[in-house]
C-alpha positions as CSV (number, residue, x, y, z in Angstrom):
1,X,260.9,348.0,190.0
2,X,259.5,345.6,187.8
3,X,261.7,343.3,185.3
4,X,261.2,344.4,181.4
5,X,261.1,342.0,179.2
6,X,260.3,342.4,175.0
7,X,257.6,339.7,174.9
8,X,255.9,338.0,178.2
9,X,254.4,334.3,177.0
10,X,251.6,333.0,179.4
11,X,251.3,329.1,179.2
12,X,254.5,326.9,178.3
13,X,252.4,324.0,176.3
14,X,253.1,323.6,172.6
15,X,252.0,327.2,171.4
16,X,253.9,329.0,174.2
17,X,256.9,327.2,174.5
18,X,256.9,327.3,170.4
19,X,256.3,331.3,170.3
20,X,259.0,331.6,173.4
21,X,261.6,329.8,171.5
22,X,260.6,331.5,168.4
23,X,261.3,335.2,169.8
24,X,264.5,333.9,171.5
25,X,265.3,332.9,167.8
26,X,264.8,336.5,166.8
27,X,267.0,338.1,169.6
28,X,264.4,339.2,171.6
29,X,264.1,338.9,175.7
30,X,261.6,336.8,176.4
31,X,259.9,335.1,179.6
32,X,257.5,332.0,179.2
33,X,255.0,331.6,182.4
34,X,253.9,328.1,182.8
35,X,251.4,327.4,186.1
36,X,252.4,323.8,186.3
37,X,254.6,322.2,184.3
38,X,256.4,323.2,180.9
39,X,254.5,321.3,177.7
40,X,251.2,322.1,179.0
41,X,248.5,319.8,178.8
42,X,249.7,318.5,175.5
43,X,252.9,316.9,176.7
44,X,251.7,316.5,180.6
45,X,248.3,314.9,180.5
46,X,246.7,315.3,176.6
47,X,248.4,314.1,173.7
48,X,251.9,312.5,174.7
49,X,250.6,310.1,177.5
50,X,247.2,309.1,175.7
51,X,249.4,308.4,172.6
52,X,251.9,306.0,175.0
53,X,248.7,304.5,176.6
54,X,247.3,303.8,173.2
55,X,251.0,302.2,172.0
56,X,250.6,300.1,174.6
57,X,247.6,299.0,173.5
58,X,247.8,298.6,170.0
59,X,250.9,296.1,171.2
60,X,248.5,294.1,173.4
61,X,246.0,293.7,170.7
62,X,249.2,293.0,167.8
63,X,250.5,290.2,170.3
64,X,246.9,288.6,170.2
65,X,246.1,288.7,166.5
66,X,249.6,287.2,166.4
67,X,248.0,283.9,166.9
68,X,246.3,283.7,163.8
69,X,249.7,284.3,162.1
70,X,251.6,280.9,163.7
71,X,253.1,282.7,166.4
72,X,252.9,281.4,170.3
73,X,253.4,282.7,173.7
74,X,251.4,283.2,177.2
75,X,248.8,285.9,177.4
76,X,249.6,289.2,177.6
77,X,249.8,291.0,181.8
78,X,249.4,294.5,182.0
79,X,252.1,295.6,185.2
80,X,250.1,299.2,185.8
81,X,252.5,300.3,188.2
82,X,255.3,299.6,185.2
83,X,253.4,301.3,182.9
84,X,252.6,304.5,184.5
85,X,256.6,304.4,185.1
86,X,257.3,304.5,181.6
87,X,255.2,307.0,180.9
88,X,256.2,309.3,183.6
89,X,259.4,308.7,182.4
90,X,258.8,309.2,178.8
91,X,256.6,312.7,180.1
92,X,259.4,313.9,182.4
93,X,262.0,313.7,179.3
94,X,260.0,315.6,177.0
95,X,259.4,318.3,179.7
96,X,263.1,318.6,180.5
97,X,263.7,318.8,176.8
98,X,261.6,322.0,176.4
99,X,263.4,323.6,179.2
100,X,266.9,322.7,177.3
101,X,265.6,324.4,174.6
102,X,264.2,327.3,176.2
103,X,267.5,328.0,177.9
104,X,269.5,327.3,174.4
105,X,267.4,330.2,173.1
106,X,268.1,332.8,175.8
107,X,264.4,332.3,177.2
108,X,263.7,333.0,181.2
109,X,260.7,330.6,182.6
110,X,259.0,331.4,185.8
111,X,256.7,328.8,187.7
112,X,253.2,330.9,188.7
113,X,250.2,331.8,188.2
114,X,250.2,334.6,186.1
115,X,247.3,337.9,186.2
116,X,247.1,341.1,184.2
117,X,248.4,344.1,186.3
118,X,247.6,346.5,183.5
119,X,248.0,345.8,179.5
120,X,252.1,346.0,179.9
121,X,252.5,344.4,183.4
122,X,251.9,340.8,184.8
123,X,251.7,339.7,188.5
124,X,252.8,335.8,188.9
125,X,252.4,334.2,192.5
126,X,254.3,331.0,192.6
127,X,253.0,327.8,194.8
128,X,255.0,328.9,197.4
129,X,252.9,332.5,197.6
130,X,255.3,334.8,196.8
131,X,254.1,337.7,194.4
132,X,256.9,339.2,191.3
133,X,255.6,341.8,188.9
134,X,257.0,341.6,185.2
135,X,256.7,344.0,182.7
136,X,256.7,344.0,178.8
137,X,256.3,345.7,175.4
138,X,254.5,342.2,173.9
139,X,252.1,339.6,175.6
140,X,251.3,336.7,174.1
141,X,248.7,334.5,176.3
142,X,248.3,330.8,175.5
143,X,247.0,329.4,178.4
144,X,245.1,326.8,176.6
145,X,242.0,325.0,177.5
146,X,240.3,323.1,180.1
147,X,237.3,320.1,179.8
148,X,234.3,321.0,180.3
149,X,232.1,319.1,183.5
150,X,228.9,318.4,183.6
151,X,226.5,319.8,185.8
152,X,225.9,317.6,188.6
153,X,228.7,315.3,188.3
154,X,231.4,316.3,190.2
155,X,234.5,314.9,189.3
156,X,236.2,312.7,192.3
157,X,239.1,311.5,190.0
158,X,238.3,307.6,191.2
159,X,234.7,307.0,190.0
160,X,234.1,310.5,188.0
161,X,236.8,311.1,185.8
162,X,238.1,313.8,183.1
163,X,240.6,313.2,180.6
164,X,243.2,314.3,182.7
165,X,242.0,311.5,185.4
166,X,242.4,309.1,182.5
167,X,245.7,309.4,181.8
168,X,247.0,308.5,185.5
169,X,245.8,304.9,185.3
170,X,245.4,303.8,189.6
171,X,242.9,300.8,188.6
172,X,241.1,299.9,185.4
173,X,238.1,300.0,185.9
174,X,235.8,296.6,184.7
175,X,233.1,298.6,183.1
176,X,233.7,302.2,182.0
177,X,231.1,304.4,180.8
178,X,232.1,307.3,178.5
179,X,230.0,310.4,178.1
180,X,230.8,311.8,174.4
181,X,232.2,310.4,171.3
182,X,234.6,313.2,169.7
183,X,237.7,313.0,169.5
184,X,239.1,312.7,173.1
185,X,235.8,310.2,174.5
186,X,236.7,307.6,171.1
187,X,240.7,307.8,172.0
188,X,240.1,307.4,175.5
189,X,237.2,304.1,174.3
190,X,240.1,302.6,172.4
191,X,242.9,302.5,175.4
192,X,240.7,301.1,178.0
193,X,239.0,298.6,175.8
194,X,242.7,297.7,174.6
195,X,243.7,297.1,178.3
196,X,240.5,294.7,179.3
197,X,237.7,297.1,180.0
198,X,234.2,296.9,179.1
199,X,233.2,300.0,177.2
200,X,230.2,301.8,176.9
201,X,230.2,304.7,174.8
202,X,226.7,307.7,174.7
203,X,226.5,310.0,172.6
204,X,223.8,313.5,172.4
205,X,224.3,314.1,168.4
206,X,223.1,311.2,165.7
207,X,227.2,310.9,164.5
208,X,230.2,310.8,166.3
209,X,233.4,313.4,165.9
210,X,231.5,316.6,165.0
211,X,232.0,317.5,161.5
212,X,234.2,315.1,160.6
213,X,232.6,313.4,157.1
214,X,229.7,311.2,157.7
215,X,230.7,308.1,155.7
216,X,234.3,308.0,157.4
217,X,232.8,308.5,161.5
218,X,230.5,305.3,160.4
219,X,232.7,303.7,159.2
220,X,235.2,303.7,162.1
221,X,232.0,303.4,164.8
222,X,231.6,300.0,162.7
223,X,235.4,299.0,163.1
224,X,235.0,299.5,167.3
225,X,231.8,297.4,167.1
226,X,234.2,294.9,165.7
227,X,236.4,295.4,168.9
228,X,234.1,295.0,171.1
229,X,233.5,299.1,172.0
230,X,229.6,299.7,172.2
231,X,228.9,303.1,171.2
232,X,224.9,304.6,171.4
233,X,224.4,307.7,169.4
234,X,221.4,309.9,170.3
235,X,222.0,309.3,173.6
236,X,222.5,311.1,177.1
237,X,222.9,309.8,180.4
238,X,220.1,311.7,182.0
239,X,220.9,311.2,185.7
240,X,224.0,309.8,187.0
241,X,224.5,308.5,191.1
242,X,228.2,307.3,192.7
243,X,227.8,305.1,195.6
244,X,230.9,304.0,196.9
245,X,233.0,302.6,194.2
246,X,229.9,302.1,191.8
247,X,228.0,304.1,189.4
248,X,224.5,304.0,188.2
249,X,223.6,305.5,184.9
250,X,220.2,306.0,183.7
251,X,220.7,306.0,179.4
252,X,218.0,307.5,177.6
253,X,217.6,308.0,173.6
254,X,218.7,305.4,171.3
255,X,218.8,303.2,174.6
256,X,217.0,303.7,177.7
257,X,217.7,301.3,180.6
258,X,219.6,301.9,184.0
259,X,223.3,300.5,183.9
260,X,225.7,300.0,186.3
261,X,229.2,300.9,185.8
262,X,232.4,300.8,187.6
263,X,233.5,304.5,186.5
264,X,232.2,307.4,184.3
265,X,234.8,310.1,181.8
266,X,233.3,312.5,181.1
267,X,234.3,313.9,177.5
268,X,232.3,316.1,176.6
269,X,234.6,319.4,175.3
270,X,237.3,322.0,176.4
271,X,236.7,325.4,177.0
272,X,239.5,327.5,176.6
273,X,241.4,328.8,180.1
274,X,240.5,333.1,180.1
275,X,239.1,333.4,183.1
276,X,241.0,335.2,186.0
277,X,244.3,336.5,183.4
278,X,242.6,340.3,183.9
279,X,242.2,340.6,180.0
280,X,238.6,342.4,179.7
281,X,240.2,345.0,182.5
282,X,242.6,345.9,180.0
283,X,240.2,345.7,177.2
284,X,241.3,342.8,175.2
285,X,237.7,341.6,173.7
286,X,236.7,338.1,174.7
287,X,233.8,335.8,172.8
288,X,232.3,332.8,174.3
289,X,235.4,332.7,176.4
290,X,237.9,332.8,173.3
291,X,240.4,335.8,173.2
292,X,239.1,337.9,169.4
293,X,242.7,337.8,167.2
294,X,243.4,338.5,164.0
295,X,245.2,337.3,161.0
296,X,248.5,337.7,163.1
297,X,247.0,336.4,166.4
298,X,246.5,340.2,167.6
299,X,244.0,340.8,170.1
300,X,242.0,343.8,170.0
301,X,244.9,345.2,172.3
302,X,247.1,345.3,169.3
303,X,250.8,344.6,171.7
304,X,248.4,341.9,173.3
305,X,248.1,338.7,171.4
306,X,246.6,335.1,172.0
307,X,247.2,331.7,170.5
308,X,246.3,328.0,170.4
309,X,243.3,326.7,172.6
310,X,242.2,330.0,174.0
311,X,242.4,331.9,170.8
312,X,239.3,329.6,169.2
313,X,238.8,326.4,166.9
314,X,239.7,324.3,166.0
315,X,241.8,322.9,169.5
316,X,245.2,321.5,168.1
317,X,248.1,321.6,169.2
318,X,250.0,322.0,166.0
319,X,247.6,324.7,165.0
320,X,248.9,326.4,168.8
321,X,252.5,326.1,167.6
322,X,252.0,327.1,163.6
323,X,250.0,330.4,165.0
324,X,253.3,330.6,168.0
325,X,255.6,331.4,165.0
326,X,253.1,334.0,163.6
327,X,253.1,335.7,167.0
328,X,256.2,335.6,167.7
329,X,257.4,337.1,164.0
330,X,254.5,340.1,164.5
331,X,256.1,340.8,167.6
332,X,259.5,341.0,165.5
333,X,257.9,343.4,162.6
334,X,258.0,340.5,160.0
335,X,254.9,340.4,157.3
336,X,253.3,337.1,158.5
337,X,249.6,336.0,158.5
338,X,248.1,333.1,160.1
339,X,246.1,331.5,156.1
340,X,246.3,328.0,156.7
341,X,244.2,326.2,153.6
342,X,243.9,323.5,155.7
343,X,244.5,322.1,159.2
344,X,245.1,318.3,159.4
345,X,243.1,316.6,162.1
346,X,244.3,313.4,163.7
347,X,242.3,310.5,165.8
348,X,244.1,308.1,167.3
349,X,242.1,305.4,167.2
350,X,242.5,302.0,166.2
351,X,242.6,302.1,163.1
352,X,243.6,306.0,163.3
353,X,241.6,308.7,161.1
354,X,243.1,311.4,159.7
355,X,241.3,314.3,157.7
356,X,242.2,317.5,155.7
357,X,239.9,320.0,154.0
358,X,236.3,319.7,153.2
359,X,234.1,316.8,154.4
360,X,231.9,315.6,151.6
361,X,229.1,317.4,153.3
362,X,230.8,320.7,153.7
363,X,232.1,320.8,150.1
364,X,228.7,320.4,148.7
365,X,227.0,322.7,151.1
366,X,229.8,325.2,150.0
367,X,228.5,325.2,146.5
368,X,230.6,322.7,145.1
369,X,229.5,319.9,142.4
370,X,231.7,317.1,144.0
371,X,233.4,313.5,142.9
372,X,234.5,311.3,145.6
373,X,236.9,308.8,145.0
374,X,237.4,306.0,147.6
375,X,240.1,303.3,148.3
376,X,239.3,300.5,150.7
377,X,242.1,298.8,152.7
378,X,240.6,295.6,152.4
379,X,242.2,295.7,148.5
380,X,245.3,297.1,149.8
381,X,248.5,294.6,150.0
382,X,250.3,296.3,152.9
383,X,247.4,296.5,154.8
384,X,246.4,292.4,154.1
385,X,250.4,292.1,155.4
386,X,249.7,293.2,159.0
387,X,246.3,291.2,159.1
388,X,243.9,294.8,158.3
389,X,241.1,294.9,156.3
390,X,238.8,297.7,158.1
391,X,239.3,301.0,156.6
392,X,239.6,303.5,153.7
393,X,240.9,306.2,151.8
394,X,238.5,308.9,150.6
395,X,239.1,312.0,148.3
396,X,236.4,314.7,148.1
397,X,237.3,317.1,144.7
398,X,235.4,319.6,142.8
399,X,234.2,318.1,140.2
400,X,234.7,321.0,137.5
401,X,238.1,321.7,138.9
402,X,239.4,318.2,139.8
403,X,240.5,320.6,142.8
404,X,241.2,318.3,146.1
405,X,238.6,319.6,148.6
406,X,239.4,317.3,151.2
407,X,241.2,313.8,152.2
408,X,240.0,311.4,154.6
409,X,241.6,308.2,156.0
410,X,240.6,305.9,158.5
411,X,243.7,303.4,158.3
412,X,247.1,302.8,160.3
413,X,249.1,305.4,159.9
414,X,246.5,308.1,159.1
415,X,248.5,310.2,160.9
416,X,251.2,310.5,158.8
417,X,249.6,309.8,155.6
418,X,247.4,313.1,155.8
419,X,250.5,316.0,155.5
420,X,250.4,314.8,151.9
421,X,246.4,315.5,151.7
422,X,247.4,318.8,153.6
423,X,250.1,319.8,151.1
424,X,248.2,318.9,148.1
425,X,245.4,321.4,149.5
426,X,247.7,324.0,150.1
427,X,249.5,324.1,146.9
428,X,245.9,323.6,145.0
429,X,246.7,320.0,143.8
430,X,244.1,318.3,141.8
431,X,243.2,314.7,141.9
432,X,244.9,314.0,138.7
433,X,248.0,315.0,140.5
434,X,247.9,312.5,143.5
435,X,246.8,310.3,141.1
436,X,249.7,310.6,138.9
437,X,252.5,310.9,141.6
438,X,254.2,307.7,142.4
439,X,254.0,306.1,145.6
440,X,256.0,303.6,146.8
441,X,254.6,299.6,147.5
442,X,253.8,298.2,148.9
443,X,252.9,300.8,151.6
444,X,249.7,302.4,153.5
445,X,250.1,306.0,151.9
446,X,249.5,304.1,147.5
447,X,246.0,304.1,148.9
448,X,246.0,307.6,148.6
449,X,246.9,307.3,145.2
450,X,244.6,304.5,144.6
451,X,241.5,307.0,145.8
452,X,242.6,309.5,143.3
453,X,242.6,306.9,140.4
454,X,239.5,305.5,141.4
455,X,238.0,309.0,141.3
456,X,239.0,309.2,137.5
457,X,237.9,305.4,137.3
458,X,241.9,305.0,136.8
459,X,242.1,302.6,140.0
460,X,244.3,299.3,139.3
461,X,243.4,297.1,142.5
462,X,239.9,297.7,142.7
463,X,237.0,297.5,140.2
464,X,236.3,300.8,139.3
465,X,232.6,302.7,139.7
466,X,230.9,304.0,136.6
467,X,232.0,307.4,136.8
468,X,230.5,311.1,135.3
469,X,232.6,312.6,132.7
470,X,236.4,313.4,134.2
471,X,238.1,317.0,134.1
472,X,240.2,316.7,131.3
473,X,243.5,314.6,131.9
């Protein structure tokens, strides 16, 4: 006889262990399936080691600039086999974490591959091949995503790589080409050129990150010149060879030559993980791969629901978790929606960028009459303190309204300066109100402050713009 269970929870990354822990919270009986290991790709191979590997970094390049500040020692040595140490360490405390908490809430895990039996059951084989059948009255899948490969390049893990390749650093390689500059192909540029490599960054669009405002992707695509990163837009590497340890690359758009290179990453997108669970055999509608859900994360199997990376754009991991709690308070007949305003998007680049709402672009192809106010580090005091100039604060509002559309921030500490843009867009803030609230100095987040005043022309540390007639103050 199969084992009952309230709510079954596919995938233990951020979304499943978060909805798991959640229904524990709410007295229900709950098991969380993970294939591998608990965390997911977030905490196992995506965000938690690229974010030590970029620390790392960012302390390598702070111990050179150090120099120009009167302070002497040798040249920084990168000890690889210390490194990945640390951050297996650093991974393997995090996942043990999640399975204290899981346990602290009353939630069973089970290691296995995990398959549809019908739209209540679910058959997991574990690595050792044994098969158990569970049963529920909830499913929630989060099984997340996977990158996408290119046709013709297979991945070897030495010479081809994917971002989960690049995370287990065997070698660095001397010259690294990168194939896409979103997100996870400019984090990925910034870590190896941090640790020595030569970088060589193509790109199929004219812009780099997607959607993410025009003037703020050029602007941080001019910072990484400045580091030494080479990044080609309108570009695709058209045929790619491995021989051995090398790599040929023949680069056509923008630039067109044949390169060699000792190692290729592919970054070119996930696709969310869908295939093989058995959900169209129980009827649960699928587009493009991404489970259908609605404002509660329901799938068209209403007792059936999906969250995070396989449940559609965009591919966050906080957006997993917030739409977790939604699931898992559905599941528990409380009134919740999944409404977000807006979902905060983080780069951790060096400098990081940060972004909220509307680009500048979106807002006025929305309809919207806009005013931009900007604030550039190189007038900001904390900034000068830590020897940065690169970067800026910009604040995209309707210009009837004074509404904040959107915030965008390519500066240290993006990351945590951008819940304020987030807040201010969910509460309906105008720029008059950042403008007005008092920040503290000298830190990174009066900039965001500065970029409201300078919208109104109120700005005190930069000359202000000529500026059309301001909502009334």
């Amino acid at each position: 006889m199969a084992i009952s269970y309230d709510a079954i929870v596919i995938g233990g990354g951020p979304g499943g262990y978060t909805a798991a822990i959640r229904l524990g919270q709410l007295g229900k009986r709950v098991l969380c399936i993970e294939q591998e290991r608990l965390g997911g790709v977030c905490l196992n191979w995506g965000c938690m080691p690229t974010k030590a590997l970029l620390h790392v970094g960012e302390v390598i390049h702070a111990a050179r600039d150090l120099r120009a500040m009167g302070v002497e020692f040798g040249e920084p040595a990168i000890n690889l086999a210390g490194l990945n140490a640390w951050k297996s360490k650093m991974i393997d405390d995090l996942v043990n974490g999640i399975a204290t908490l899981l346990r602290a809430n009353h939630v069973e895990s089970l290691t296995g591959s995990a398959e549809l039996a019908d739209a209540h059951s679910v058959r997991v084989r574990t690595k050792e091949g044994a098969i158990q059948t569970v049963e529920a009255a909830n499913i929630v899948v989060a099984t997340g995503s996977e990158p996408i490969a290119l046709p013709g390049l297979t991945r070897n893990g030495t010479t081809v790589l994917n971002s989960d390749d690049a995370v287990r650093l065997e070698a660095l390689p001397k010259r690294l080409l990168i194939i896409g500059a979103g997100v996870i192909g400019l984090e990925f540029a910034t870590i190896y050129a941090r640790l020595g490599c030569q970088v060589t960054v193509v790109e199929l669009l004219d812009r780099a990150l997607g959607e993410t405002d025009l003037e703020i992707s050029t602007l941080l695509l001019r910072i990484l010149k400045k580091q030494g990163i080479t990044v080609h837009l309108k570009t695709k590497a058209a045929a790619v060879t491995v021989a051995g340890e090398r790599v040929s690359a023949v680069l056509e758009g923008e630039l067109n030559e044949k390169r060699e290179f000792d190692a290729v990453l592919v970054a070119v997108g996930r696709r969310p993980r869908t295939s093989g669970l058995g959900l169209e055999k129980v009827g649960v509608k699928l587009e493009r791969g991404f489970v259908v859900v609605d404002e509660q994360r329901r799938s068209s199997v209403p007792h059936i629901y999906a969250i995070g990376d396989c449940a559609g754009a965009p591919l966050l991991a906080h957006k997993a978790m917030k739409e977790g709690i939604v699931a898992a308070e559905a599941i528990a007949g409380q009134a919740v929606a999944y409404d977000p305003m807006a979902v905060p998007n983080c780069v951790y680049t060096d400098p990081q960028v940060a972004t909220a709402g509307l680009s500048e672009e979106q807002a006025k192809a929305s309809g919207h009459e806009v005013r931009i106010g900007r604030f550039r580090l190189a007038a900001l005091g904390r900034a000068r303190t830590v020897g940065v100039s690169d970067g800026m604060v910009k604040i995209v509002a309707d210009a009837a309204t004074d509404l904040v559309l959107g915030v965008h921030i390519v500066s240290p500490t993006a990351e945590s300066m951008i819940a304020e843009a987030v807040l201010a867009i969910e509460l309906g803030a105008t720029a008059q109100d950042l403008g007005l609230t008092m920040h503290p100095h000298p830190t990174f987040s009066e900039s965001v402050m500065e970029a409201a005043e300078a919208l109104h022309g109120r700005a005190i540390h930069i000359v202000n713009q000529p500026a059309a007639p301001a909502a009334a103050r």
